[in-house]
TITI-446343 format. One record per residue (C-alpha): x, y, z negated. Coordinates in steps of 0.5 Angstrom, whole numbers, padded with zeros to 4 digits, always signed. Example, Ala and Ser with C-alpha at 12.3 -4.5 7.8 and 13.67 -1.06 7.14 Angstrom:
+0025-0009-0016 +0027-0002-0014 
***
This chain:
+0176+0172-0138 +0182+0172-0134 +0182+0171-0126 +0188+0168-0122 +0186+0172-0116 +0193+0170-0113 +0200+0168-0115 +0202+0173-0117 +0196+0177-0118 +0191+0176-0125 +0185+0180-0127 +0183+0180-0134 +0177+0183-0138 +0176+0184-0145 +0170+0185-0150 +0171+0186-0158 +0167+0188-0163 +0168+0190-0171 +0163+0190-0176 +0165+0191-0183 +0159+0192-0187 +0161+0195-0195 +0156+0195-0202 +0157+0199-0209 +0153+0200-0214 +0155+0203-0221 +0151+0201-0228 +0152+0206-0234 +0147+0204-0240 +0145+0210-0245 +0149+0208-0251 +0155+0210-0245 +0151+0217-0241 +0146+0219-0247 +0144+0225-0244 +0142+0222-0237 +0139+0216-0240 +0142+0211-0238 +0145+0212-0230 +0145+0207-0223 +0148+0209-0217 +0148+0205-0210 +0153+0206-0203 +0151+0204-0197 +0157+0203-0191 +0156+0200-0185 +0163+0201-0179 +0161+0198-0172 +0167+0199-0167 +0166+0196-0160 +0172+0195-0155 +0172+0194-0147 +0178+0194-0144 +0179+0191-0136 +0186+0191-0133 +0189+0188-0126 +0196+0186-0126 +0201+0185-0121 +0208+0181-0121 +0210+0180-0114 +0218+0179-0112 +0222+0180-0107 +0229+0177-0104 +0230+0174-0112 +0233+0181-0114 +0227+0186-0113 +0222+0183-0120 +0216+0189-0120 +0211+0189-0125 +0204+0193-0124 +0199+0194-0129 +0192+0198-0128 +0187+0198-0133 +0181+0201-0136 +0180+0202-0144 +0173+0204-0147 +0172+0204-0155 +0166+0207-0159 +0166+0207-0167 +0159+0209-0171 +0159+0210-0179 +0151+0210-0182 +0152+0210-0190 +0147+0212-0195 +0148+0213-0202 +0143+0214-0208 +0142+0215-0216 +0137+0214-0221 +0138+0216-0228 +0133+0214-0235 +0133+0207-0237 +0129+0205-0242 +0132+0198-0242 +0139+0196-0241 +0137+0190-0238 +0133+0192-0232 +0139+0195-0228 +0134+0196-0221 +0132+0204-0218 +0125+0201-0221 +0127+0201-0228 +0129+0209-0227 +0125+0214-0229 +0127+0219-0224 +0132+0220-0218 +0138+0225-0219 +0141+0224-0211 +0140+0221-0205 +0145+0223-0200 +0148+0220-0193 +0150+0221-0187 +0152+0218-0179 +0158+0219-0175 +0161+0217-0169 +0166+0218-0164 +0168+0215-0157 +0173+0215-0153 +0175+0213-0146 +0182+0212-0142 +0186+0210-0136 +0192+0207-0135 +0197+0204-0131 +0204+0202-0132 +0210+0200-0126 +0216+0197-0128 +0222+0195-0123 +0228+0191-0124 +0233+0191-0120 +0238+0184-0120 +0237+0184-0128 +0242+0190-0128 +0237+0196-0127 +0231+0197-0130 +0225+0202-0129 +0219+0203-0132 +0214+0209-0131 +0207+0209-0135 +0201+0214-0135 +0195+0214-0140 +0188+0220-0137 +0185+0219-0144 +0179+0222-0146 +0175+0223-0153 +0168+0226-0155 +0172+0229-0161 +0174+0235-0157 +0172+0242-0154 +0167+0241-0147 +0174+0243-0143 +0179+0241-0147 +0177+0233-0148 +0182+0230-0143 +0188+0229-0143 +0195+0227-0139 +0200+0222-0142 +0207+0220-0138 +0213+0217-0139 +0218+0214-0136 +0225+0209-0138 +0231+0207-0134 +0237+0201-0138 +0243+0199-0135 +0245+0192-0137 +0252+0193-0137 +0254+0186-0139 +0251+0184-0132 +0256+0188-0128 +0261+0184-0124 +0267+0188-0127 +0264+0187-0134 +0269+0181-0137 +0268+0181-0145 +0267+0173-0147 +0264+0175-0153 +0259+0180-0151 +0253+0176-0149 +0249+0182-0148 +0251+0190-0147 +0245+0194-0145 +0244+0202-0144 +0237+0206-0145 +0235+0212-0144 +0227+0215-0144 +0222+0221-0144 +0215+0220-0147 +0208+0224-0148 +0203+0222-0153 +0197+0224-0156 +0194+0225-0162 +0186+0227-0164 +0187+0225-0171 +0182+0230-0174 +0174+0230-0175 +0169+0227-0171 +0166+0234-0170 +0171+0239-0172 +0171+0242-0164 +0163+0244-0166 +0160+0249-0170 +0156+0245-0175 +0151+0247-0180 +0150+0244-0187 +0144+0241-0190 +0143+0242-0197 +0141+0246-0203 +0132+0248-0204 +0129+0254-0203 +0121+0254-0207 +0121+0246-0206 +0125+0247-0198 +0130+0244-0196 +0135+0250-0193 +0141+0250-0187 +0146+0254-0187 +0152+0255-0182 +0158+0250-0185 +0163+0250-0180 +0165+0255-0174 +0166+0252-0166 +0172+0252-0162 +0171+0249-0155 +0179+0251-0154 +0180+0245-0158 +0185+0239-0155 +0190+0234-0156 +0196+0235-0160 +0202+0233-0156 +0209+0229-0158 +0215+0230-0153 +0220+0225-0155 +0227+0224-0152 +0231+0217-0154 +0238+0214-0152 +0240+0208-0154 +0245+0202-0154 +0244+0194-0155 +0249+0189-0156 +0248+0181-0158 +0256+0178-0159 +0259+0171-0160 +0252+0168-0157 +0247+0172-0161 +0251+0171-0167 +0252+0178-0169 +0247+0183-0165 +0244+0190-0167 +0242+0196-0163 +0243+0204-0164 +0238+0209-0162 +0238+0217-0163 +0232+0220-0162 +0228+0228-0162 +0220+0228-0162 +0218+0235-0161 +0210+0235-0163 +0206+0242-0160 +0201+0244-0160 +0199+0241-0168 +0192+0240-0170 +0192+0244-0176 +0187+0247-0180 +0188+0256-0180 +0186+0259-0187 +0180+0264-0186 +0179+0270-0190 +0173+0270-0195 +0169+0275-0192 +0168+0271-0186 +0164+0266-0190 +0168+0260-0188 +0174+0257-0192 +0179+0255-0185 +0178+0253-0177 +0182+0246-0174 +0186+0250-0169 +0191+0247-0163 +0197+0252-0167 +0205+0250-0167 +0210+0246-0167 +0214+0241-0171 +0221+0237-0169 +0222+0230-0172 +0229+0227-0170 +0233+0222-0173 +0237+0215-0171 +0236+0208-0173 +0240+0203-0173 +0239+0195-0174 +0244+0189-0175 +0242+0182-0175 +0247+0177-0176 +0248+0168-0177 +0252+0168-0183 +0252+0161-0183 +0249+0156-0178 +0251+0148-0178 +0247+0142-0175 +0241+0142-0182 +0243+0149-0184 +0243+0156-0182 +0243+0162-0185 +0241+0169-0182 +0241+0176-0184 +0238+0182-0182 +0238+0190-0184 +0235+0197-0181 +0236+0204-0183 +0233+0210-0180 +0236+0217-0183 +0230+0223-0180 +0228+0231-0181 +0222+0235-0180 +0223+0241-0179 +0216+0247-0177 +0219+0251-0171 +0214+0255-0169 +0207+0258-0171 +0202+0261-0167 +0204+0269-0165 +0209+0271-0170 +0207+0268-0176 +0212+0265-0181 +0208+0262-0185 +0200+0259-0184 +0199+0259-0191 +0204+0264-0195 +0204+0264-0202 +0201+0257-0203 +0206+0252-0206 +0206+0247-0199 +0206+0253-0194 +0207+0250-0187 +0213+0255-0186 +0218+0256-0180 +0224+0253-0181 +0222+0248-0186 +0219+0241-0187 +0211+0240-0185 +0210+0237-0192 +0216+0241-0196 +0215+0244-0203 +0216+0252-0205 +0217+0253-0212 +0221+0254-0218 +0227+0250-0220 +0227+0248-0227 +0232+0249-0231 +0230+0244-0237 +0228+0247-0244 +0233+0252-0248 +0236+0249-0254 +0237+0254-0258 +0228+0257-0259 +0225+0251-0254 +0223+0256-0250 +0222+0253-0242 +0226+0255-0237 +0228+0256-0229 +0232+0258-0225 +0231+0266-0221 +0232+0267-0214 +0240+0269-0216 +0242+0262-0220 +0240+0266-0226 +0236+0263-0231 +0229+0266-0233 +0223+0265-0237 +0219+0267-0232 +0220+0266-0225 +0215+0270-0221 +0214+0268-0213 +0221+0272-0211 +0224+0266-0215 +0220+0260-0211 +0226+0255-0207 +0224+0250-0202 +0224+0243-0203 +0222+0237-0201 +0216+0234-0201 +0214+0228-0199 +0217+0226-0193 +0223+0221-0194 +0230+0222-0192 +0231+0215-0191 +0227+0208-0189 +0228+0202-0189 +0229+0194-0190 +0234+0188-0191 +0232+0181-0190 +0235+0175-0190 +0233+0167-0189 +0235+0160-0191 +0232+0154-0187 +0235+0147-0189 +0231+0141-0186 +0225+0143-0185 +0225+0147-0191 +0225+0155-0190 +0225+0161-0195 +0225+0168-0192 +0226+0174-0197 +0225+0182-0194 +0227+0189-0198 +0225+0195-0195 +0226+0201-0198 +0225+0209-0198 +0229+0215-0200 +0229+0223-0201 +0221+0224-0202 +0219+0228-0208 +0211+0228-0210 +0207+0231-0216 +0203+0225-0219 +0197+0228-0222 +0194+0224-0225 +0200+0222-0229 +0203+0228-0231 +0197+0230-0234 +0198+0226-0239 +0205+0229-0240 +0203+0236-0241 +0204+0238-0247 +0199+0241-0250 +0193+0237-0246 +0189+0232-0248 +0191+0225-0249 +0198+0226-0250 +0202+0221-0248 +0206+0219-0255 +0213+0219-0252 +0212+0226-0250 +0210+0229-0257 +0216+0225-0260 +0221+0227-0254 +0218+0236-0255 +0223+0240-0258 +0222+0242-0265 +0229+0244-0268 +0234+0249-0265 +0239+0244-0263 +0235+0240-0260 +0237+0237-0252 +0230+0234-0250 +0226+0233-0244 +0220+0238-0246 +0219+0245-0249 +0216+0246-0256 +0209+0247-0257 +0206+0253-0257 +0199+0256-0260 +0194+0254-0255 +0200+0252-0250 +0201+0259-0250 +0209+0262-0251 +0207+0269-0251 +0204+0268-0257 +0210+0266-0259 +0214+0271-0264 +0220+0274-0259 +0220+0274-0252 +0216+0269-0250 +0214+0265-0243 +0211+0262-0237 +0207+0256-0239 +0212+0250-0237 +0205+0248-0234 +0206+0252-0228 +0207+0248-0221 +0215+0247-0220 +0220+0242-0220 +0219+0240-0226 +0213+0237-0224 +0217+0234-0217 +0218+0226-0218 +0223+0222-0213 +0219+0218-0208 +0225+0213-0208 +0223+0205-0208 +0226+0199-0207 +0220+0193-0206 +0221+0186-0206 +0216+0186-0199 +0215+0180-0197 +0217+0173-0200 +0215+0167-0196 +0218+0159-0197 +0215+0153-0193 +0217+0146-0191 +0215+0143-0184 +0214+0135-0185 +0218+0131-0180 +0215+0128-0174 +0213+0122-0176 +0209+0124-0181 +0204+0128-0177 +0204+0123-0173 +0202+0118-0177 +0195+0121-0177 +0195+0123-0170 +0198+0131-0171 +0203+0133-0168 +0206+0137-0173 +0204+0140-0181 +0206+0144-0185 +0205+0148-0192 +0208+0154-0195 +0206+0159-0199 +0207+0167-0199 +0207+0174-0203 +0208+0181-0202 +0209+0186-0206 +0212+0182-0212 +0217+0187-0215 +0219+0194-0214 +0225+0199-0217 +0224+0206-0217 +0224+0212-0223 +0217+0215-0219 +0212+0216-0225 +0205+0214-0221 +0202+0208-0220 +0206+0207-0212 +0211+0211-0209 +0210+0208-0202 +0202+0211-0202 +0204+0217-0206 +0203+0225-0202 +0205+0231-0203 +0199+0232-0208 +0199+0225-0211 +0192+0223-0215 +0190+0216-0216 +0192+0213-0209 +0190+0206-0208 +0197+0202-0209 +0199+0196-0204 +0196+0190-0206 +0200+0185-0209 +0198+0178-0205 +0200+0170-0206 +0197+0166-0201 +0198+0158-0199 +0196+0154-0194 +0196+0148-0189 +0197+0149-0182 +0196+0143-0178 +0198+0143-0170 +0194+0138-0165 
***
């Protein structure tokens, strides 16, 4: 509800709640799992996200030139997950698929989890004669994800502009609008485990017949919130009465303070601990640009265009360590990207013998690269981002199309170079017509070897062309057919005739065309290590939207 307590004071509160519920089943008759008989599992899954939020806001003016903007408020938001997820096996009759047909149970399992978190904010913004604005923010945030001592958290910020075209010695006709920013900003990331500040305990396993406890996860009350400190400066411009406008910002994150899981040696009996360690630096400029191409009294026709160009970089980890995770191929490592590759560069397939080949850490080529020889590149974090769209309206009919595009990011698609292995089972057919077999031969893949195995080769030999390099990195760059839509508004006095005041119908698409050299299935879903991500949905929609 929302209450007017006076003209220029408003008090509103709100309540919402999110139930999702999910059910899976799987049925595997005996012809498909002999040996188990026949198999039927079942997922339970229910999600419940409860929100309350209140706010108090404030818009008085004073002398016509001082406009201030006042915001207090409260937020509270709980979340609790329970799912349940259970087997049976040994089905007699493939056509009674219920637990009661199954003559055992092969797993029962399940959990419950949930969080909370609570904040209070405000926000203050001040506009002096609609040339100078200021703006100040702050957000005490708390969540149960944290140590005891660490669960609360300050984040500020504070924005100036200046609206140059306002200023009386400004005398530009065509510029409508000139506008200089400038702001300083902490955000807060507790994007981690429920419970990964405790020490937990794992249930499990049977020891004569009884359920065993073991210790599963060490403690760290220490934990709390990761911190983003961002700096941006920008310039926005509108020219000839919006024909042409756009905007350019730089801008320079530095995040400190990073959740990130530290290996632990095995002797400690755990695998790693979520610590607060490092920080990394993102910084980059974006640039958009919308412009009326063509605008008559039935026709108009627009286009717009962004682009963002950006660099992550680690500077820093805990004490004097260069690296949480030396000797894996995505170490997180000083001076690098936070999600960049360190492997050896492949040098393709040697045309004389069909051995494979790389390049060592002289620019040498080699026919065993040893970690000395590994090279950072990048993972997959792009370079650059962005969209192009463009819209076509005549009478009442629209048609707007958008591109959006990425470049400079590089993944292993696992599942699908799994069949590009040479020597692995169910070879793609293109990779045994496309392996060396005669000295001569330029081609993308080595020669077979007994068992995969070049040393027993007669000669010198070879690594395995299976090993982890880039020869196994594909480029994440797309360009996607994003959004498609086309509609038409009936004139006024057809929805009238049928006591409307207005109709119209359109249809929709998204994810309709995609150009990009990526061997996986959807570059945009791709990570470092990419293994049967769930693309984005290809959707049609129609509808019919009438207005009363």
């Amino acid at each position: 509800p929302t209450y007017q307590r006076a003209p220029w004071l408003t008090a509103k509160g709100t309540f919402g709640i999110d139930w999702q519920e999910a059910e899976e089943s799987d049925y595997e008759s005996p012809t498909r799992a002999p040996s188990e008989g026949g198999t039927f599992s079942r997922r339970f899954n229910d999600v419940t996200n409860l929100t309350l939020n209140g706010t108090l806001n404030a818009d008085p003016t004073f002398a016509d030139v001082h406009d201030v903007s006042l915001l207090l408020g409260s937020e509270y938001r709980r979340e609790y997950e329970d799912e349940e997820e259970n087997g049976f096996q040994g089905f007699n009759n493939s056509l009674l698929r219920v637990p009661a047909a199954a003559s055992s149970v092969s797993f029962f399992q399940g959990f419950n989890t949930a969080f909370r978190t609570l904040s209070y904010f405000g926000r203050a913004n001040y506009t002096y004669d609609r040339r100078y604005i200021l703006t100040l923010t702050g957000r005490y945030q708390g969540t149960s994800r944290f140590g005891d001592d660490k669960r609360w958290g300050f984040f500020p910020s504070v924005s100036a502009g200046w609206r140059i075209s306002e200023e009386n010695f400004f005398d530009i006709d065509v510029v409508e609008q000139l506008k200089l920013r400038a702001s300083y900003g902490v955000t807060g990331n507790s994007d981690i485990g429920n419970f990964a500040a405790r020490g937990l305990y794992n249930i499990g396993g049977s020891y004569t017949d009884q359920v065993g406890i073991r210790p599963g996860q060490l403690a760290n009350q220490s934990l709390s919130w990761e911190e983003n400190r961002e700096y941006n400066l920008g310039l926005d411009w509108s020219l000839w009465s919006g024909r042409f406008s756009g905007s350019l910002s730089v801008y320079r994150s530095v995040n400190d303070q990073l959740l990130l899981n530290r290996p632990l040696p095995s002797s400690s009996g755990f695998g790693a601990i979520t610590e607060n360690t490092g920080k990394v630096r993102n910084q980059g400029v974006e640039f958009e640009l919308s412009t009326v191409n063509v605008q008559t009294e039935s026709f108009r026709w627009s286009t717009r265009f962004n682009i963002s160009v950006k660099n992550n970089e680690v500077l820093e980890l805990t004490g004097d360590q260069d690296a949480l995770n030396p000797g894996s191929t995505v170490p997180v490592e000083v001076g690098h990207p936070i999600q960049g590759w360190n492997v050896p560069i492949w040098a393709g397939v040697n045309p004389a013998d069909g051995r494979p080949m790389w390049y060592d850490e002289d620019g040498n080529l080699t026919y065993r690269p040893t970690q000395a020889d590994r090279k950072h590149v990048n993972g997959s974090l792009e370079d650059v981002v962005g969209g192009i769209g463009t819209t076509f309206n005549y009478e009442g009919l629209s048609l707007d199309l958008f591109f959006d595009y990425s470049f400079g990011a590089q993944s292993l698609p696992n599942t699908q170079t799994t069949y590009t292995d040479p020597f692995g089972e169910n070879v793609l057919e293109f990779v045994v017509e496309e392996r060396w077999e005669n000295p001569g031969d330029v081609v993308r893949y080595p020669r077979a070897a007994p068992f995969g195995n070049y040393d027993l080769i007669p000669g010198d030999g070879a690594s395995s062309p299976d090993i982890n390099s880039t020869n196994w990195l594909y480029k994440n760059n797309y360009i996607r057919l994003k959004t498609v839509r086309i509609g038409y508004s009936f004139p006024g006095s057809f929805p009238e005739q049928i006591g409307l005041s207005g109709a119209r119908v359109y249809a929709s698409a998204s994810n309709l065309l995609q150009w990009t050299p990526y061997l996986g299935i959807d570059p945009e879903v791709a990570d470092t290590f990419e293994e049967a991500s769930y693309p984005a949905e290809q959707q049609i929609n129609v509808g019919l939207e009438l207005t009363l």
